[in-house]
C-alpha positions, 0 to 999 in steps of 0.5 A: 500500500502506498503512503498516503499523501499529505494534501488528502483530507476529509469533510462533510460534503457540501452542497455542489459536491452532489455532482462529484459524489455521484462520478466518484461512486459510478466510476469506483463500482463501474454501475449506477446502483450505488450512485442512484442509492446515495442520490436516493438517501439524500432525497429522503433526507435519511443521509447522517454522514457523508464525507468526502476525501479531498487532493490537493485542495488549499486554504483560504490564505493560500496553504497546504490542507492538514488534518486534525488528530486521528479523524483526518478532517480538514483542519481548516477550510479547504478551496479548490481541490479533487474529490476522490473519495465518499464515504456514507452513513444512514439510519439503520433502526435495531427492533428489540424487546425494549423498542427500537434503537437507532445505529449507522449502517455504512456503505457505499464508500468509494474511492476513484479506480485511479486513487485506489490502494493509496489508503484512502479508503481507510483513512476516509472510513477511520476518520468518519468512525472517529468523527462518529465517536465523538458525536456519541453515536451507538455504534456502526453495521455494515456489509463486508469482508472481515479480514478488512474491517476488523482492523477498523475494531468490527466484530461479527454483530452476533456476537452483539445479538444483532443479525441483518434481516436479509439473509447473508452469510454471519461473517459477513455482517459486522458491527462496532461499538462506538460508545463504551456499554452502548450495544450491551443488550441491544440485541435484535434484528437489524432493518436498513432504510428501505431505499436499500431494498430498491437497488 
């Protein structure tokens, strides 16, 4: 893996970045379902986080971009630059016996094809579960390989008591506490916005 650069950073996306997201997205999966989806979440307003990994942007006075701590979050604005990366966070809603309780469901997250195997990728999902964490949100499921995600600190989510309601190997759905105590007998299945179900 190449070293990362340092005049990547993340943020928030902005409005105008609609755009850029949606090429960054068909471009990485080389289809229009993951951009289609994304458009989607953010037309039902059912969008928590969506960041964007930056190259080359500038501060307002002319400088390098730099990042903050461990969340890789621009540390100040940033001008100018290319967006190649998105990563996304929605609402996904865990029934249990004592009610439904909210966590994120994260995905799709994308790098240009260009960009890829830089660590961007990682450095945009670390930074955005940091971000989270400090927001004190519950914790974070998503679809993937685990070798990939456990260093990200994901576990198998039925160790946690959680299983998808759609059917799929239990390797393969993971999740990660992001407050201490926060998934302690939250157990239950777990539903992701219905848009997903429209892919």
């Amino acid at each position: 893996m190449s070293i990362l650069s340092p005049s990547i950073c993340l943020r928030p996306e902005q409005p105008g970045d609609e755009g850029s997201i949606r090429q960054i997205n068909e471009s990485a999966f080389a289809d229009r379902t993951e951009a289609d989806l994304v458009q989607t979440l953010r037309d039902a307003g059912a969008i928590r986080l969506s960041a964007v990994a930056i190259l080359g942007g500038r501060t307002p006075d002319g400088g390098s971009v730099a990042t903050v701590g461990r969340t890789g979050m621009c540390s100040r604005e940033v001008i100018g630059g290319v967006l190649v990366g998105h990563a996304l966070f929605t609402p996904v809603t865990v029934t249990t016996d004592k009610g439904d309780i909210e966590l994120l469901g994260m995905g799709p997250v994308a790098v240009i094809p260009a960009k890829q195997h830089q660590g961007i990728g990682t450095m945009m999902i670390a930074g955005c579960l940091e971000h989270l964490r400090s927001l004190h949100n519950r914790g974070v499921v998503v679809v993937g390989e685990p070798g990939f995600y456990r260093r990200f600190g994901f576990i198998q989510a039925s160790r946690w008591g959680l299983r998808w309601e759609v059917e799929v190997p239990e390797e393969n759905f993971l999740a990660l506490q992001l407050t201490p105590g926060a998934l302690a007998g939250v157990s239950g299945a777990v539903r992701y916005r219905p848009e997903f179900t429209q892919i």
